[in-house]
C-alpha positions as CSV (number, residue, x, y, z in Angstrom):
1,X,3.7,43.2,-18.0
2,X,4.7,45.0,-14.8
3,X,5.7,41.9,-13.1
4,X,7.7,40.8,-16.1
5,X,9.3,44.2,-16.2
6,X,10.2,43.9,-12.7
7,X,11.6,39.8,-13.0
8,X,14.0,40.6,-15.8
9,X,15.3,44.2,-13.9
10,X,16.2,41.8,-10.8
11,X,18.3,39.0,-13.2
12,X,20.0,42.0,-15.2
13,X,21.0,43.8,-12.2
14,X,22.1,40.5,-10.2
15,X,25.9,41.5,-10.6
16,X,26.5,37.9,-9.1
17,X,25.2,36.1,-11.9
18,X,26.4,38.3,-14.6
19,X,29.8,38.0,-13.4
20,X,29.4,33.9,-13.8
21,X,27.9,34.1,-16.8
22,X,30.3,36.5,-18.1
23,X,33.5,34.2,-17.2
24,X,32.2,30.9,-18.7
25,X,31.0,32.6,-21.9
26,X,34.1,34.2,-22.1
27,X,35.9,31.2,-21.6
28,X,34.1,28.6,-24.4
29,X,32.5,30.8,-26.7
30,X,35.4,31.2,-29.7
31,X,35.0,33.4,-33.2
32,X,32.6,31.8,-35.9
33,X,30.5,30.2,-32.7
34,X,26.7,29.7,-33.4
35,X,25.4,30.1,-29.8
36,X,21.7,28.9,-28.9
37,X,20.4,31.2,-26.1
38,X,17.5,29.0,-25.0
39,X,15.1,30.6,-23.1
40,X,16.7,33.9,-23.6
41,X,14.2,36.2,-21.6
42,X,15.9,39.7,-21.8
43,X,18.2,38.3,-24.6
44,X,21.4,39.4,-22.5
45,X,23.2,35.8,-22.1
46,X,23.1,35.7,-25.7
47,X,24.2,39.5,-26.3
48,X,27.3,38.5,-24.2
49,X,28.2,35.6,-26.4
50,X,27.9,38.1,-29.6
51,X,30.8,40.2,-28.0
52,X,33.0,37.4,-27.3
53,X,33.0,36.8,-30.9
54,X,30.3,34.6,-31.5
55,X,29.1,34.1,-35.3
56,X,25.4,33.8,-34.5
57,X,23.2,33.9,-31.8
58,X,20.1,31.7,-32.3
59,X,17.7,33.2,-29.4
60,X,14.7,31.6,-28.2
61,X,11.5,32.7,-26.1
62,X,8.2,31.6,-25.9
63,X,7.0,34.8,-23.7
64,X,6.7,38.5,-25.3
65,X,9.7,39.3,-23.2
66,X,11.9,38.2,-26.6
67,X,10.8,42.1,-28.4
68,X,13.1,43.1,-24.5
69,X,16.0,41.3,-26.3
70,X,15.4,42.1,-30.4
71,X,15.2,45.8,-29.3
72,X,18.5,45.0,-27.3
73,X,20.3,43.2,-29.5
74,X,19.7,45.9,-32.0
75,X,20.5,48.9,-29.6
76,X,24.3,46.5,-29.6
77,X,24.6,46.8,-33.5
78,X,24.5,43.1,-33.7
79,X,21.3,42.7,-35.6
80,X,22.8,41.1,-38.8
81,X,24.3,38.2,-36.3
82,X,21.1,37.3,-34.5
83,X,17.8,35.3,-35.4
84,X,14.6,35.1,-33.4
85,X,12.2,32.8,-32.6
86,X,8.9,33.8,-31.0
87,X,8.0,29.9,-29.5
88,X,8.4,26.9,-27.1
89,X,11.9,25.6,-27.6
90,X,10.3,21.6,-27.2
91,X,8.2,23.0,-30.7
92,X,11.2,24.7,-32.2
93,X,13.3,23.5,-35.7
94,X,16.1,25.3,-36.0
95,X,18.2,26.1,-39.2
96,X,21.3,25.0,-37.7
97,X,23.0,23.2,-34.8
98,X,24.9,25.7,-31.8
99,X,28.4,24.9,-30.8
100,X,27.4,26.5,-27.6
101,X,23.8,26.6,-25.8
102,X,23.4,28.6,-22.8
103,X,20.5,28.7,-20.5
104,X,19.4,30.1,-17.0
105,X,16.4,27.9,-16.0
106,X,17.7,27.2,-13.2
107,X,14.9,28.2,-11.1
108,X,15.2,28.7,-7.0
109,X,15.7,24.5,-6.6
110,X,17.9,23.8,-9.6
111,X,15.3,21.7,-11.2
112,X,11.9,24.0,-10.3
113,X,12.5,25.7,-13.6
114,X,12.4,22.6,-16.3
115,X,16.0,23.1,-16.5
116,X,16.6,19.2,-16.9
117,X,14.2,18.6,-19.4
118,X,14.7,21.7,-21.7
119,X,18.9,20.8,-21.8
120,X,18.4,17.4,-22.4
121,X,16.1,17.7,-25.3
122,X,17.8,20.5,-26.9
123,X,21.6,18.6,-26.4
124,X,19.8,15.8,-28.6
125,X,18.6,18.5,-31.1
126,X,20.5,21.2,-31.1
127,X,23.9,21.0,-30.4
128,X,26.9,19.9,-32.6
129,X,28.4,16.7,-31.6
130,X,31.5,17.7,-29.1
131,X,29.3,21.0,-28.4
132,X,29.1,22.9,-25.2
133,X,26.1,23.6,-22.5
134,X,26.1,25.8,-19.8
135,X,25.6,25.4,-17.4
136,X,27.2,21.7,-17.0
137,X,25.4,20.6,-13.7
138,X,23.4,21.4,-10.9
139,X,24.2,20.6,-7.3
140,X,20.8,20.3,-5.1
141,X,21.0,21.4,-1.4
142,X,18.8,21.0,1.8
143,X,18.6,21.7,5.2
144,X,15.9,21.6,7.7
145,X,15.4,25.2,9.1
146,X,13.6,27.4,11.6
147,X,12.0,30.5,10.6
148,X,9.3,32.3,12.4
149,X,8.7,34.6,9.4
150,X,7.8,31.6,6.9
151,X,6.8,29.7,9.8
152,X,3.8,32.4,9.3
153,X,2.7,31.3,5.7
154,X,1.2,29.0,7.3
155,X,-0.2,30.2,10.3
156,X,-1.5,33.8,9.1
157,X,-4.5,30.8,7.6
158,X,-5.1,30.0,10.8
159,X,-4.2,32.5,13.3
160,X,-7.9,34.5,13.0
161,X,-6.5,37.3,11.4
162,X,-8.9,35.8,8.2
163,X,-12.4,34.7,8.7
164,X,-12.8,30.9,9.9
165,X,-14.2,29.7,6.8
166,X,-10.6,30.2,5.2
167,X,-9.0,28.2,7.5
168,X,-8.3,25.1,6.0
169,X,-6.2,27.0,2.9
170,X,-3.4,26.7,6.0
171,X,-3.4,23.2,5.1
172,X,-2.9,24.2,1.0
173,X,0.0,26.6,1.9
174,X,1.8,23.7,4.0
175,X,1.4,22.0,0.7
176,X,3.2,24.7,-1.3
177,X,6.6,25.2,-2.5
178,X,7.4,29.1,-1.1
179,X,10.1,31.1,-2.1
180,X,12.2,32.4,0.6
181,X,15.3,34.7,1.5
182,X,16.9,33.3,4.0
183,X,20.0,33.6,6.2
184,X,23.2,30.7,7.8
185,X,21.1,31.1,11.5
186,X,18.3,29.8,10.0
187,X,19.3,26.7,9.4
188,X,18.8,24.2,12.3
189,X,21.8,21.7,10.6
190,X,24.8,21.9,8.3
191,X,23.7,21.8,4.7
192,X,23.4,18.0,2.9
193,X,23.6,17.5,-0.9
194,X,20.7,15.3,-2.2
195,X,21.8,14.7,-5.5
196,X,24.2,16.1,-8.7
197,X,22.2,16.6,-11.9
198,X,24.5,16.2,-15.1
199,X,22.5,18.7,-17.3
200,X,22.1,17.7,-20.6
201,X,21.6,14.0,-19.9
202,X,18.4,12.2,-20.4
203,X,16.2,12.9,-17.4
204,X,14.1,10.3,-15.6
205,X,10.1,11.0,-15.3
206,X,10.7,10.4,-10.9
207,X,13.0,11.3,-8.7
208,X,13.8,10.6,-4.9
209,X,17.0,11.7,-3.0
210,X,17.3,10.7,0.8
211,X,19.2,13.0,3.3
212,X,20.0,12.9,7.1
213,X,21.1,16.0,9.4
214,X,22.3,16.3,13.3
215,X,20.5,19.6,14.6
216,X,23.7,21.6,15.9
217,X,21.0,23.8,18.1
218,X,17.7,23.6,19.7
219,X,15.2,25.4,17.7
220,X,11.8,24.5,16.6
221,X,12.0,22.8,13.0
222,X,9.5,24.7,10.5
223,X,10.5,22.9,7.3
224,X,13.2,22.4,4.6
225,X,14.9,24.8,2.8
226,X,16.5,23.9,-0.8
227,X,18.6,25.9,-3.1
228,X,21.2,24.8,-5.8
229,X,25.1,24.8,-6.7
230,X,25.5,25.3,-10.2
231,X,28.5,24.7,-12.1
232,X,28.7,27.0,-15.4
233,X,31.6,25.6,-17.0
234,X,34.7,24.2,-14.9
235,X,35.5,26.0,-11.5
236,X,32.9,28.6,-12.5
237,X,30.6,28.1,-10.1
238,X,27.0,30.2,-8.8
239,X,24.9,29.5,-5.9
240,X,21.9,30.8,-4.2
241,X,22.9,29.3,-0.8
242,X,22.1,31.1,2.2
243,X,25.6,29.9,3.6
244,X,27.7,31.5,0.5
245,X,30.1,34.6,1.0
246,X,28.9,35.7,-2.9
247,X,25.5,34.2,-4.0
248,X,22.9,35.2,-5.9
249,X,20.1,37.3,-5.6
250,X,17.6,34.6,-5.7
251,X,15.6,33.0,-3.0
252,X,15.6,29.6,-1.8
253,X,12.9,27.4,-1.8
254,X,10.9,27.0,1.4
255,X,8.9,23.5,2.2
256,X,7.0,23.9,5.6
257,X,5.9,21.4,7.7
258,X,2.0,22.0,8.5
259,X,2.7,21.6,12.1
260,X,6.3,23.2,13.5
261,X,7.7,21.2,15.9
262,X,10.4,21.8,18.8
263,X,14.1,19.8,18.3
264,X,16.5,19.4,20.4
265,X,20.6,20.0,19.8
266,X,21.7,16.3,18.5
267,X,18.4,15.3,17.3
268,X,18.3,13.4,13.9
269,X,16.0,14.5,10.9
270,X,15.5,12.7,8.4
271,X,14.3,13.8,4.5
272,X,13.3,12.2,1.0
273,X,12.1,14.6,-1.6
274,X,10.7,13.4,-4.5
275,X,9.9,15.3,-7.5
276,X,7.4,14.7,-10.9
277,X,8.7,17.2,-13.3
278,X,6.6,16.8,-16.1
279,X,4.1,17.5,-13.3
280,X,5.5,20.0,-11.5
281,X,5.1,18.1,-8.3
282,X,7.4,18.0,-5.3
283,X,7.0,16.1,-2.2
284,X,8.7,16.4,1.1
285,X,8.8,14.0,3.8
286,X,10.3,14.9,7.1
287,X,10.8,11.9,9.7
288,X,11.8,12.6,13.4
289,X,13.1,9.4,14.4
290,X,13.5,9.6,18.4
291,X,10.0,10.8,18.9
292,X,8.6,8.4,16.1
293,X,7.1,11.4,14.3
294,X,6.4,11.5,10.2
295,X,5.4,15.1,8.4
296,X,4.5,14.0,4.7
297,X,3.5,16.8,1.6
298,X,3.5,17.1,-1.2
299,X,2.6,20.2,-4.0
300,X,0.0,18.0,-5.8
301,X,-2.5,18.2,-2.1
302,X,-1.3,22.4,-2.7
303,X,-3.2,22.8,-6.1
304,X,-7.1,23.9,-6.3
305,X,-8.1,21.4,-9.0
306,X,-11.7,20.5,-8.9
307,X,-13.0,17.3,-9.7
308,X,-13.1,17.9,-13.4
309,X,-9.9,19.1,-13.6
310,X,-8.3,16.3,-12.2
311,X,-10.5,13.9,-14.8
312,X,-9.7,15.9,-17.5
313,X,-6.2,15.0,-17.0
314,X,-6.2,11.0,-16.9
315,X,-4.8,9.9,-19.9
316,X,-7.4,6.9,-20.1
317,X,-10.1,9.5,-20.4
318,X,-11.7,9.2,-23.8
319,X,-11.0,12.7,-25.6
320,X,-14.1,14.5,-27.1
321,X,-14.3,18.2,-28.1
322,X,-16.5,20.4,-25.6
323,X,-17.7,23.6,-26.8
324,X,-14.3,26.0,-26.8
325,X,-13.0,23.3,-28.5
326,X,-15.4,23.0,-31.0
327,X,-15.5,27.1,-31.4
328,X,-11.5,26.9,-31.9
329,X,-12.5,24.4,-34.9
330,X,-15.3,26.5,-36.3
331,X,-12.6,29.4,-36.0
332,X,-9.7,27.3,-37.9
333,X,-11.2,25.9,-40.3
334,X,-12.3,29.7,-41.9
335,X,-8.6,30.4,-42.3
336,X,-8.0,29.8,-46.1
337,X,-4.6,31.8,-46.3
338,X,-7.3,34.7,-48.0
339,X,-9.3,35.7,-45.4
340,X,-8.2,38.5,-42.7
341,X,-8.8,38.2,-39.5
342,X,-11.8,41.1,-39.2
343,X,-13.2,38.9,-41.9
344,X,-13.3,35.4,-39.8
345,X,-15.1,37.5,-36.8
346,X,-17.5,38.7,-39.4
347,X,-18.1,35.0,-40.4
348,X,-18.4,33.4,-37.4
349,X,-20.5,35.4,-35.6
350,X,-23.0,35.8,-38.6
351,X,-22.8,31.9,-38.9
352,X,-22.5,30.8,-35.4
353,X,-23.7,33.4,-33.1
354,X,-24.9,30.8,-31.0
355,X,-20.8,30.1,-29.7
356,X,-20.6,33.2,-27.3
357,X,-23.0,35.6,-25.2
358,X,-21.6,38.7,-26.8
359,X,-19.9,39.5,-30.0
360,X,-17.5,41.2,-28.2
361,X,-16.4,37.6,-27.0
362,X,-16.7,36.1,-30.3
363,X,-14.1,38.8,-31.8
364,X,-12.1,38.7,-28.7
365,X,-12.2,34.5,-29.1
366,X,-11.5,34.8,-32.9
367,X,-9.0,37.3,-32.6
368,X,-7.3,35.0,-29.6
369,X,-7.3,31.4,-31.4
370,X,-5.9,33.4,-34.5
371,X,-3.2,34.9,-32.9
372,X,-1.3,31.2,-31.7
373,X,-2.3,29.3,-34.5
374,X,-1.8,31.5,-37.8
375,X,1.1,33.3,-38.8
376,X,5.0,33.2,-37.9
C-alpha cells in the first residue's frame, strides 16, 4: 500500500499534468456529458470532468486504489453523479456509452502502459459514435545517450561490489527497460520521432520503428533513451522530454547497451525498436555503422522465467488442471449462493485436508479464490 500511496501523491501533485488535463477537460467536456474515467487510479481526472459540468462520471479501476477516488468523489459532493466499478476495464459492461473517455496510461514510453490497447478496445465499446478520447495520440521519442549514472545499472553487477556468482544478472539488467530522470546533456544526438500512435485506433500485435542520429559530441554511447509527446486534445500538448522547458514529472525510459562504447562527434547510430505489447516485450537494436558494430536486446532475455514457465505459456501446450487449479475447483464448486465463506473453509478442509500443509493455508486459499470470483 505504501508504494501505491506514494505513486498516486507524485501524479496528484505533478502541477504539469494537471494543468493539461485541466485545459482539455475543460475544453470538450459540456453539461449532460457521461465521462468514462478508465483507469481512474486516484479518481481525480474524472472528479475534474464532474466540475466542468459533466452528467456522470463512469470510473473504472481494477486496483484497490478506486476506495482513494469513492472517498474523494464523495468528499466533492458529487456522489449522486458517479458510478464505480471495482474491475479490469477489458472485463467490464457498462450501463451506458461516454461522450467523453479520458485516460492517463501513458506510461514513461507512451505505449509501456497498455495505453493503445485499453483506448482501442474501449472506443469500440464504450464510446458514443462522434465521441471524444483523450488523450488523441501519442508522439514516441528516442535518442541515444550517455550517462555514467545509468551506465552503472549495469555495471554495479559486475563491478565486485556483489559476490562473483551474481555476475551474470549484469547481463539481465542490460536486458531491462529502466526508468530514468534525465537531462538535454545527456543526450549524445538531437532527438528523432519513431512513430505517431493515433489512440483509439485498432493496434497491431508487432511493432518496429527505425531511427538514425548524427552524434553532435564525443561521448561514450550507453544506450537509448525514450519518452513520449502526447497530445490531449488539439494544441494541448504534455511531454516527459528531457529537452522540454515544462514537462512532466515522469521519467524517461532508459535501454542500455550491455557494453558502453566510445563515439565520436559525426558518427552515425542507428536504431529499430520493436515492441510485443500483449507481451510486454521491447527490443532495442543499436547498429554502429563505421566501426561495423551491432548491440541487440531485448526485455524477453531480462525476465527470470524458468523452463516451466516458459512451457506453461505456449499456446500449443495441452491445458490440464495441476493441483491449485484443482483446489480453486474444489473451492468453487461449494459456493451455492447459501453458504458463507467461514462455511466453505469449514468444508473444505474437513473434506479435503489433503489440498494444503496447514489449515491456515486452506482458509487463507479459500478465503483468496472467494474473494475474485464471488460477489460484486
Amino acid at each position: 500500500m505504501a508504494k501505491t500511496l506514494e505513486e498516486h501523491y507524485s501524479y496528484l501533485a505533478d502541477k504539469v499534468k494537471l494543468a493539461s488535463y485541466q485545459a482539455a477537460i475543460d475544453k470538450v467536456v459540456q453539461p449532460g456529458h457521461v465521462v468514462l474515467d478508465l483507469g481512474c487510479g486516484s479518481g481525480l481526472l474524472g472528479l475534474m470532468a464532474l466540475r466542468a459540468g459533466a452528467r456522470r462520471v463512469l470510473f473504472v479501476e481494477h486496483g484497490s486504489v478506486i476506495e482513494m477516488a469513492r472517498q474523494a468523489v464523495a468528499n466533492a459532493g458529487f456522489t449522486e453523479k458517479a458510478a464505480f466499478f471495482h474491475t479490469n476495464s477489458f472485463e467490464l459492461d457498462l450501463p451506458e456509452r461516454a461522450d467523453v473517455i479520458i485516460c492517463d496510461h501513458v506510461g514513461y514510453f507512451g505505449f509501456d502502459y497498455g495505453v493503445v490497447e485499453l483506448l482501442a478496445d474501449a472506443k469500440d465499446r464504450f464510446l458514443k459514435p462522434g465521441g471524444t478520447l483523450i488523450p488523441a495520440k501519442i508522439e514516441l521519442k528516442l535518442a541515444p545517450i550517455e550517462s555514467g549514472e545509468y551506465r552503472s545499472l549495469v555495471d554495479q553487477w559486475r563491478n565486485g561490489s556483489v559476490p562473483d556468482e551474481f555476475a551474470w544478472v549484469a547481463s539481465t539488467s542490460a536486458n531491462t527497460k529502466h526508468s530514468a530522470n534525465l537531462e538535454q546533456e545527456n543526450l549524445l544526438a538531437d532527438p528523432a520521432t519513431l512513430t505517431t500512435i493515433d489512440l483509439g485506433a485498432e493496434s497491431a500485435p508487432f511493432h518496429s520503428w527505425d531511427a538514425e542520429f548524427t552524434c553532435t559530441r564525443d561521448g561514450t554511447l550507453d544506450g537509448l533513451a525514450g519518452w513520449f509527446e502526447c497530445t490531449l486534445i488539439d494544441d494541448i500538448v504534455m511531454t516527459n522530454s528531457p529537452t522540454a522547458q515544462e514537462c512532466l514529472a515522469r521519467p524517461q525510459a532508459f535501454l542500455p547497451l550491455e557494453t558502453p562504447t566510445a563515439i565520436k562527434a559525426g558518427e552515425t547510430v542507428k536504431a529499430t525498436v520493436f515492441a510485443r505489447p500483449a507481451d510486454n516485450v521491447i527490443g532495442w537494436v543499436v547498429t554502429l555503422p563505421e566501426t561495423s558494430t551491432t548491440f541487440s536486446h531485448t526485455t524477453f532475455n531480462g525476465m527470470l522465467l524458468d523452463k516451466t514457465a516458459l512451457t506453461r505459456s505456449q499456446p500449443d501446450r495441452i491445458a490440464a488442471l495441476n493441483d491449485r487449479g484443482k483446489a480453486h475447483q474444489i473451492v468453487l464448486s461449494y459456493c451455492d449462493g447459501k453458504r458463507t465463506v467461514q462455511e466453505v473453509q469449514d468444508l473444505v478442509q474437513r473434506e479435503h485436508p489433503e489440498l494444503f500443509p496447514s489449515a491456515q493455508a486452506s482458509a487463507a486459499f479459500v478465503v483468496q479464490t472467494l474473494s475474485w470470483n464471488t460477489g460484486e
